[in-house]
C-alpha positions as CSV (number, residue, x, y, z in Angstrom):
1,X,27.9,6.2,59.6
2,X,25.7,3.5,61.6
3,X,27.8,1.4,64.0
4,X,24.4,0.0,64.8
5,X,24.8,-4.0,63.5
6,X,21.7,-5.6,61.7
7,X,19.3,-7.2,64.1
8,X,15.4,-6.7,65.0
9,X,16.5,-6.7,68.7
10,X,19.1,-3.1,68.4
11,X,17.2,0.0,67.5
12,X,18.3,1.9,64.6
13,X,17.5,5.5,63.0
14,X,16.3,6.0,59.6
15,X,18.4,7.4,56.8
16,X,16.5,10.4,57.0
17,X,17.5,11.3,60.3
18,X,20.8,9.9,60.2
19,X,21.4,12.5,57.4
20,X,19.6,15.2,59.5
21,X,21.9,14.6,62.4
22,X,25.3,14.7,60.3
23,X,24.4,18.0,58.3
24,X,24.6,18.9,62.1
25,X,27.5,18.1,63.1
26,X,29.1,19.2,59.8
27,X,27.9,22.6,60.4
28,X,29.2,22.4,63.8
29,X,32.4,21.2,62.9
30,X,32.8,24.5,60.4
31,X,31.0,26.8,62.6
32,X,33.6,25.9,65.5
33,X,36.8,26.0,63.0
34,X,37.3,22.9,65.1
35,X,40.3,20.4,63.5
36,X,37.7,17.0,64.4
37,X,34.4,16.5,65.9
38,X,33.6,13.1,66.9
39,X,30.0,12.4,68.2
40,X,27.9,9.0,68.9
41,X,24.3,8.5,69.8
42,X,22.8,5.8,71.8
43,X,19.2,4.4,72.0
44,X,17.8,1.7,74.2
45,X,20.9,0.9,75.7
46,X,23.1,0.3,71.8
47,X,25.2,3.3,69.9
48,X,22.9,3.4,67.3
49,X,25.0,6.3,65.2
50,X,28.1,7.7,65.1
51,X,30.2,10.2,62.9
52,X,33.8,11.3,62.7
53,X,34.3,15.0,61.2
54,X,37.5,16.3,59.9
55,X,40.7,14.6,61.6
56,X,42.0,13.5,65.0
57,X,45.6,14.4,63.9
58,X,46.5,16.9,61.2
59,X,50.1,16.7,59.9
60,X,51.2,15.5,56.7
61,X,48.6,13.1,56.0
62,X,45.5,14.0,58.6
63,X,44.1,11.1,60.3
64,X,40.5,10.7,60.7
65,X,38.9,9.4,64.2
66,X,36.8,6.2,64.5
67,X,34.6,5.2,67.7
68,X,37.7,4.0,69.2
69,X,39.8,7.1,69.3
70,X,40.5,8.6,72.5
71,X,39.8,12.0,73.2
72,X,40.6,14.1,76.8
73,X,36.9,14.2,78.4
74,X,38.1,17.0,81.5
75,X,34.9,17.2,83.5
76,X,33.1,14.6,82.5
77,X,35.8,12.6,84.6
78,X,34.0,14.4,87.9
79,X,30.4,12.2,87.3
80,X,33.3,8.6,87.8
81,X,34.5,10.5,90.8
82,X,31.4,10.8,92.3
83,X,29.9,7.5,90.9
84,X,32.9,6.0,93.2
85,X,32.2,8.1,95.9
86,X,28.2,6.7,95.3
87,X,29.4,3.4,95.2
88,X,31.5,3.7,98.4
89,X,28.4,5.5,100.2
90,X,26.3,2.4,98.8
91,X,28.9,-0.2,100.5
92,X,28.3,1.6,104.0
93,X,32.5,2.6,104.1
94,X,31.1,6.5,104.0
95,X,28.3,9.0,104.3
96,X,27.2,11.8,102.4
97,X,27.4,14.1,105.8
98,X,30.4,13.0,106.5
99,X,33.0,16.4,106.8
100,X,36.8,16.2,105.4
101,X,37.6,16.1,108.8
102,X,36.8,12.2,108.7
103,X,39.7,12.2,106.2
104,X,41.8,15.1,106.1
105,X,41.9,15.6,109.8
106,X,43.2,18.8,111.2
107,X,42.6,20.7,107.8
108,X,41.0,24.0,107.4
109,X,37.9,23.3,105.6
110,X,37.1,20.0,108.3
111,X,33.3,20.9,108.2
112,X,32.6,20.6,104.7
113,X,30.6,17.9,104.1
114,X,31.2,15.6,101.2
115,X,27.7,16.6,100.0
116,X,28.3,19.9,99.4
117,X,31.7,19.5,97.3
118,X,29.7,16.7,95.2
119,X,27.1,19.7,94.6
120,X,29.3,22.4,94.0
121,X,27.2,23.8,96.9
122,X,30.3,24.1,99.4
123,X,31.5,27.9,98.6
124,X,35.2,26.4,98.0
125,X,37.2,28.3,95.6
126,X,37.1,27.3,91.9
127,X,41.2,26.1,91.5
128,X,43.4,24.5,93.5
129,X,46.0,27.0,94.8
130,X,48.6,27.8,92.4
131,X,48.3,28.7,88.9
132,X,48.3,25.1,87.5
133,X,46.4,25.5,84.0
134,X,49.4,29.0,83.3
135,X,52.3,26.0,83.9
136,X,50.0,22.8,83.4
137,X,52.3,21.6,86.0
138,X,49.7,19.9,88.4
139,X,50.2,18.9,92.2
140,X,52.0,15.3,93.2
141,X,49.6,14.5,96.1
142,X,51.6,15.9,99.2
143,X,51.6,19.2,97.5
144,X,48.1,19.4,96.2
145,X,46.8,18.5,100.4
146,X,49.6,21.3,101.1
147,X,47.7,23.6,99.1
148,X,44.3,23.0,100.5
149,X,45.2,24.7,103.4
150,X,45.8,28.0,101.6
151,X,42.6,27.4,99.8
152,X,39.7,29.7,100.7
153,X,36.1,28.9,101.5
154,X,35.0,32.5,99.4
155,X,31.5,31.4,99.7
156,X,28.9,30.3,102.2
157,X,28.1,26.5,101.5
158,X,24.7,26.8,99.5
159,X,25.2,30.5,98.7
160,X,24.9,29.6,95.0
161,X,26.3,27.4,92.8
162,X,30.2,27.9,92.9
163,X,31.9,25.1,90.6
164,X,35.1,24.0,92.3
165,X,37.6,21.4,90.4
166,X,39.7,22.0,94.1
167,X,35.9,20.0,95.4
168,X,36.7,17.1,93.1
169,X,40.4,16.8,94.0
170,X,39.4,16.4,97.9
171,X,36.6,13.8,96.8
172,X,39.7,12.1,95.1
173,X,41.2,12.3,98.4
174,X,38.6,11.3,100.1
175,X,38.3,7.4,97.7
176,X,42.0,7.1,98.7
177,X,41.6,7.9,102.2
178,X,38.7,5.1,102.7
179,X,39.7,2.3,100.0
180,X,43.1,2.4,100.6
181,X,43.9,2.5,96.6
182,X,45.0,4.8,94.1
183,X,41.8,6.8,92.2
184,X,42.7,5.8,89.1
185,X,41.9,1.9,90.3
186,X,38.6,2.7,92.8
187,X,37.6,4.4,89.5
188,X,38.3,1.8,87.1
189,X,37.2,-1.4,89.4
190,X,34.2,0.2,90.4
191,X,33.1,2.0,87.2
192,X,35.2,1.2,83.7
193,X,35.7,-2.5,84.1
194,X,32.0,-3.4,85.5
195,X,31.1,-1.0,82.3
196,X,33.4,-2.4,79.4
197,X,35.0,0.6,79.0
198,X,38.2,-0.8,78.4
199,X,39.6,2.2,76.7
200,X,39.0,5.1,79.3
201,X,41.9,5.6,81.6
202,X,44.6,8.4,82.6
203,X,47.3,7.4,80.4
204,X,46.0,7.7,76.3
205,X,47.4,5.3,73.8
206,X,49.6,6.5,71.1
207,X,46.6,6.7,68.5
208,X,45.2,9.2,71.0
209,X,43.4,12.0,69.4
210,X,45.4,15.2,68.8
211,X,44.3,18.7,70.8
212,X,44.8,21.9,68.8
213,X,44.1,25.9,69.3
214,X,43.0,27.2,66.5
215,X,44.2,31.4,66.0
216,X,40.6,32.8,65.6
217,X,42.3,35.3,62.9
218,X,44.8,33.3,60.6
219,X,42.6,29.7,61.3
220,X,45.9,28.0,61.6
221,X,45.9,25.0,64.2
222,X,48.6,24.5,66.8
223,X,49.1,21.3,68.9
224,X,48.6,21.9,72.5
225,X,50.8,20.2,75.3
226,X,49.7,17.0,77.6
227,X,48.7,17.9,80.8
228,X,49.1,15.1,83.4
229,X,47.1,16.2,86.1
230,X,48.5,14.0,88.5
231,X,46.6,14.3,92.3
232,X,44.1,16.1,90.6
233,X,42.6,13.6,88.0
234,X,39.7,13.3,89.7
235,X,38.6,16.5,88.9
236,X,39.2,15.8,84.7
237,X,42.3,13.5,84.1
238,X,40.2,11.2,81.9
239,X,40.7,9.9,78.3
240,X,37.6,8.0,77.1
241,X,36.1,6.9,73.1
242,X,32.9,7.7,71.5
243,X,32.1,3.5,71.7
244,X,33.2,3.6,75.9
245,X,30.9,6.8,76.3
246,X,28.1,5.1,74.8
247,X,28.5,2.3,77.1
248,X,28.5,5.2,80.3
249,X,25.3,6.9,78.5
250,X,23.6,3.8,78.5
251,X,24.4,2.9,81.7
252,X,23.2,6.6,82.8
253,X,19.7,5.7,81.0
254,X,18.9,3.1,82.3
255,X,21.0,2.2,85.0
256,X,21.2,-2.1,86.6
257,X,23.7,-3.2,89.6
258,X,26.8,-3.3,87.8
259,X,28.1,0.1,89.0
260,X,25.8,1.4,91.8
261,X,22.1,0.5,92.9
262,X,19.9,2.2,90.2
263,X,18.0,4.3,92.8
264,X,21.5,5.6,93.6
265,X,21.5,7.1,90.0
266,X,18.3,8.5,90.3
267,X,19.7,10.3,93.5
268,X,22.8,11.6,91.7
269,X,20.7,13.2,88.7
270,X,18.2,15.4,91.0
271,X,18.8,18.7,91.6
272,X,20.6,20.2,94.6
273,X,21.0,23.5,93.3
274,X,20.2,25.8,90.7
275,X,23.5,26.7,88.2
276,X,21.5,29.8,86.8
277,X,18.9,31.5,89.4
278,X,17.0,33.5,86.5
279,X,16.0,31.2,83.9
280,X,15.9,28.1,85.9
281,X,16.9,25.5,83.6
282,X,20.3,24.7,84.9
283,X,21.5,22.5,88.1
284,X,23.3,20.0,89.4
285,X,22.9,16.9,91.9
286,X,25.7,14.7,92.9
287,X,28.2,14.7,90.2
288,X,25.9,15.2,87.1
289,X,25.0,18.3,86.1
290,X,21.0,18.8,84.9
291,X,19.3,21.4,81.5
292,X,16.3,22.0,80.4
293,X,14.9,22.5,77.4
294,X,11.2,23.5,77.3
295,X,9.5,20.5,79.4
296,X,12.4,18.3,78.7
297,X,15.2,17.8,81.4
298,X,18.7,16.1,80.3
299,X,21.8,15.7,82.2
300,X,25.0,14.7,81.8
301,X,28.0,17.0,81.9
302,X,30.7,19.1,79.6
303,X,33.9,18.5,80.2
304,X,37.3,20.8,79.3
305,X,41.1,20.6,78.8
306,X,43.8,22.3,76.9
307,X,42.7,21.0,73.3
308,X,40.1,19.1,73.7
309,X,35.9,19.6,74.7
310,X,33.3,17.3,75.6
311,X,29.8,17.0,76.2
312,X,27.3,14.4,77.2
313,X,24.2,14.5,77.7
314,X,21.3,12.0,78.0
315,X,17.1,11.9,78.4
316,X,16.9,9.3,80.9
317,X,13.2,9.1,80.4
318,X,13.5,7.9,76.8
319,X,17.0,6.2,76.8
320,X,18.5,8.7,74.3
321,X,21.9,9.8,74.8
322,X,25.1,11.8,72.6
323,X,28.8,12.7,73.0
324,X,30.5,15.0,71.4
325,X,34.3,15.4,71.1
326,X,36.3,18.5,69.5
327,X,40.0,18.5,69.6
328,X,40.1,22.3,70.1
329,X,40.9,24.2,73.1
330,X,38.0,26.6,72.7
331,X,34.9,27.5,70.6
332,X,33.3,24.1,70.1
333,X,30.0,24.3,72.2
334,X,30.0,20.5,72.8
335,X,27.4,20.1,75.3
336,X,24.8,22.0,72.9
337,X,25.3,20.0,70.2
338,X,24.8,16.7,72.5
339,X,22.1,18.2,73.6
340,X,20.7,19.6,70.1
341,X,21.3,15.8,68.2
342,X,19.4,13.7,71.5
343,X,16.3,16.1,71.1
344,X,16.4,15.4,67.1
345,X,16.2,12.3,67.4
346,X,13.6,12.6,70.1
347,X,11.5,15.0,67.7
348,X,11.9,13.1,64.4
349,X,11.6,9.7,65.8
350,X,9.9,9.8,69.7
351,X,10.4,7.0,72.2
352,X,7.0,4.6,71.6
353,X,5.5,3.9,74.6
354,X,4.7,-0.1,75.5
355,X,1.1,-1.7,74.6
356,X,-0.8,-1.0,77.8
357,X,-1.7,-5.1,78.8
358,X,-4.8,-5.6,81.3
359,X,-3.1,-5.7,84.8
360,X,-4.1,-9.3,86.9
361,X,-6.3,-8.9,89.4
362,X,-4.6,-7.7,93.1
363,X,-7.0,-8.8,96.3
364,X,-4.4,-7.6,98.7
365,X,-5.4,-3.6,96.7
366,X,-9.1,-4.3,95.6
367,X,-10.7,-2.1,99.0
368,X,-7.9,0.9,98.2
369,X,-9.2,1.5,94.4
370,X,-11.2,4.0,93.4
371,X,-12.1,7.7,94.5
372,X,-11.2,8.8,97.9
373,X,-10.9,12.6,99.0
374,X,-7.9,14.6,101.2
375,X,-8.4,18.3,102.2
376,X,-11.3,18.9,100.3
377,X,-9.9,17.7,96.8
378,X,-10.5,14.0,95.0
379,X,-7.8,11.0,95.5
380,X,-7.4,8.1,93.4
381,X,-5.7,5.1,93.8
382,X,-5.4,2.8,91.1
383,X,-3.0,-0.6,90.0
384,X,-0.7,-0.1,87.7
385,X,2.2,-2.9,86.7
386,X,0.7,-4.7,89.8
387,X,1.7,-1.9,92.1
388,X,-0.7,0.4,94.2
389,X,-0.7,4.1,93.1
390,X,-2.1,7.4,93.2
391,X,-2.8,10.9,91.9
392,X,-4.9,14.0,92.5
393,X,-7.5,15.0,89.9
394,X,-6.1,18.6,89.5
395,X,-2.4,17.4,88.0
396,X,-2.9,14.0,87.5
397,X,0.9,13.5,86.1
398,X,2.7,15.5,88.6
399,X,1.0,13.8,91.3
400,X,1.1,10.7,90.6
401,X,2.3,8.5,93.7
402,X,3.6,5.2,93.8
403,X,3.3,3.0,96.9
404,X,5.2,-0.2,98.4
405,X,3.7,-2.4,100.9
406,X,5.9,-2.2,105.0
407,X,3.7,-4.2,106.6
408,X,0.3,-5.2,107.3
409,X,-2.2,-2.1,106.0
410,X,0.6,-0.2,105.8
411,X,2.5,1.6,102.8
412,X,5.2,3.6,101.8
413,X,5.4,6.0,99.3
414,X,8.3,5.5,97.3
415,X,7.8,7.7,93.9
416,X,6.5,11.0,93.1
417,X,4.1,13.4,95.3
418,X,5.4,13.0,99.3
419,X,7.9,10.7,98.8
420,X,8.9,8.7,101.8
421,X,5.5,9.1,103.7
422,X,3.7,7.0,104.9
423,X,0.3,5.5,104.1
424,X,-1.9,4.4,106.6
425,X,-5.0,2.0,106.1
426,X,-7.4,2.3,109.0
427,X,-10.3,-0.4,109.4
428,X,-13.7,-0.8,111.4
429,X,-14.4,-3.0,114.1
430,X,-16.0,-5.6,111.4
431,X,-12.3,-5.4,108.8
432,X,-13.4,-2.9,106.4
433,X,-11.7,-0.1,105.6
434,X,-12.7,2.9,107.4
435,X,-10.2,5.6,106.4
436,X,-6.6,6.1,105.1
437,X,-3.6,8.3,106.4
438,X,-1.3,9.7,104.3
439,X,1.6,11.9,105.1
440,X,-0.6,12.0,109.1
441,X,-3.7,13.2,106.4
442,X,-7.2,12.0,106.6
443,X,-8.2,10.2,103.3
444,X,-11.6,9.8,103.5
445,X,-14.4,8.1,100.9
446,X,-16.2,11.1,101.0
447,X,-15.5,14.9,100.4
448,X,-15.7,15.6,103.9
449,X,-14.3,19.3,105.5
450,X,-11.5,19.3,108.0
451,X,-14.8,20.3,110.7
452,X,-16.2,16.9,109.6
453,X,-13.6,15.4,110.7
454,X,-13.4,16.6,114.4
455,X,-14.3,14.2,117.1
């Protein structure tokens, strides 16, 4: 079940686990009645395991799936939409505050900014008007802006999460409006090619995978229709393969310049807004939608179309990722098991951290390091990976700072606790230094009170 080739320089799992991670998706596959569960699971950047469950296509003679068989991802398609839209934002051609007016001018909804619809923060209605998944007859493009109009705002923006495919159809707009080019190619220029995933697109080959709907009652399995969703692709008109999706969650992990500037992905996968306001461990950012499990955060996103479920999901921290296909319409709870097969293989075989090395020495830091004090509570700044940092004594993880130089005796802080402020060295009249400001905050050597510190 490995597609992991031999080689000290790709990771692999050991038999134990591998066996561990099938029995699950076996039991899922039965559980969910589902006609084929395809899943794959990458590490470090490789799919290091995959597995093909039941078939793809029943019939006379049922044909199984391999890493290459493409499935309907639905959703999913919404984190390339707003990886283009990223990518466009990154180029300078758009801004995250722009409103649809910018691009849809005259319309209804012109002060919606493309922020909020990237979110699901902007209160727009769920659908697109019309009653597209009764018909699966979806808009041509002069139809679907016709519609828009009609389309109601039944929220306040940032009421509370309101997921809105009719959002992802105007974002679609919105790449056409500014490139000048059909979705489909902004998506695949900017995201599919630079990525190798040569068999994602809008139109499936014929060895496509199958969707069914399985009758609850009698267990039989019937073949649902194609639905083409035309101007509203964006919002899930994707087909993509276990071996392509590895290539995405990889890229997700641990993300380089091919697609957008990492720190671009780092934006996309923090929360905006909470999906469930009791518990607390949903949200979503830009396009990718965030769960926790215990102190572990993943994201990803489920996906859904007539006959077919998705879910990926990914622990950026440790470079783990899984999707999971079903051909079924209903039942299969896809982004679970995505999420239940990364944190096996986190649990059975944990991410190693590197050998800590001695850092070299850094005389631009040497008179930072060491203890300093802020409002009455202990400050240290260390080096680590030749880089100036920091962290308070009371939650040294959560506060840990990281610091980049913008001048002469002057930093930035560029990760963790007050990101984006600035810190300020201040020196005596003989070039020591005196005193640090951070965030406008005296840092001082010694624990002194805010009264100590008055003229």
């Amino acid at each position: 079940m490995s597609s992991a080739s031999a080689g000290a320089s790709v990771p692999t799992l050991s038999p134990g686990l591998e066996r561990d991670l099938l029995g699950r998706v076996v039991a899922a596959q039965r559980s969910w009645r589902a006609p084929g569960v395809s899943v794959g699971v990458v590490r470090d950047g490789h799919l290091v395991w995959s597995a093909h469950v039941g078939s793809a296509r029943l019939g006379a003679g049922p044909v199984p799936a391999t890493d290459d068989t493409q499935f309907m991802i639905g959703s999913v398609t919404k984190t390339f939409t707003a990886l283009a839209v990223m990518a466009l934002r990154d180029d300078g051609r758009l801004s995250l505050d722009d409103t649809l007016e910018a691009y849809l001018p005259g319309t209804t909804h012109a002060r919606v900014p493309l922020r909020q619809m990237l979110a699901h923060a902007s209160g727009l209605q769920r659908e697109p008007v019309g009653h597209i998944w009764e018909s699966l007859e979806a808009p041509e493009r002069d139809e679907f802006l016709a519609g828009v109009e009609q389309a109601e705002q039944v929220l306040p923006a940032h009421h509370a999460f309101h997921y809105s495919n009719l959002a992802y159809g105007l974002l679609g707009q919105v790449v056409e409006r500014v490139t000048g080019q059909d979705w489909e190619h902004v998506v695949r220029e900017r995201v599919l090619d630079p990525l190798g995933m040569t068999r994602t697109g809008l139109v499936p080959a014929d060895d496509r995978a199958i969707g069914y709907q399985v009758d609850p009652y009698a267990g039989t399995a019937s073949e649902e229709p194609l639905f083409t969703l035309n101007a509203t692709a964006p919002l899930g008109g994707l087909w993509s393969t276990v071996a392509d999706m590895a290539r995405y969650a990889a890229y997700v992990a641990n993300p380089d310049d091919r697609v957008v500037r990492p720190e671009t992905v780092e934006e996309m996968c923090r929360p905006i807004i909470m999906t469930d306001t009791d518990g607390w461990t949903g949200a979503y950012g830009l396009g990718f939608g965030m769960g926790r499990r215990g102190d572990r955060v993943y994201v990803g996103h489920g996906g859904a179309m007539p006959g077919f479920l998705t879910g990926l999901r990914v622990r950026r921290k440790d470079g783990i990722g899984a999707v999971v296909f079903a051909n079924a319409t209903s039942g299969a709870l896809t982004l679970a098991l995505a999420t239940d097969l990364v944190e096996a293989v986190l649990d059975t075989e944990p991410t190693l951290a590197a050998a800590w090395v001695p850092e070299r020495e850094q005389p631009a830091l040497a008179e930072l390091l060491g203890l300093w004090w802020s409002e009455g509570s202990p400050l240290t700044f260390f080096v680590r990976d030749a880089e100036l940092w920091s962290r308070l004594a009371e939650d040294e993880q959560l506060s840990e700072t990281r610091y980049a130089p913008e001048g002469a005796d002057r930093y930035r802080a560029v990760e963790g606790r007050e990101r984006g402020e600035v810190l300020e060295v201040v020196r005596a009249p003989d070039g020591s230094v005196e005193k640090l400001y951070f965030a406008t905050y005296a840092v001082t050597r010694a624990p002194l009170a805010f009264a100590d510190l008055q003229p």
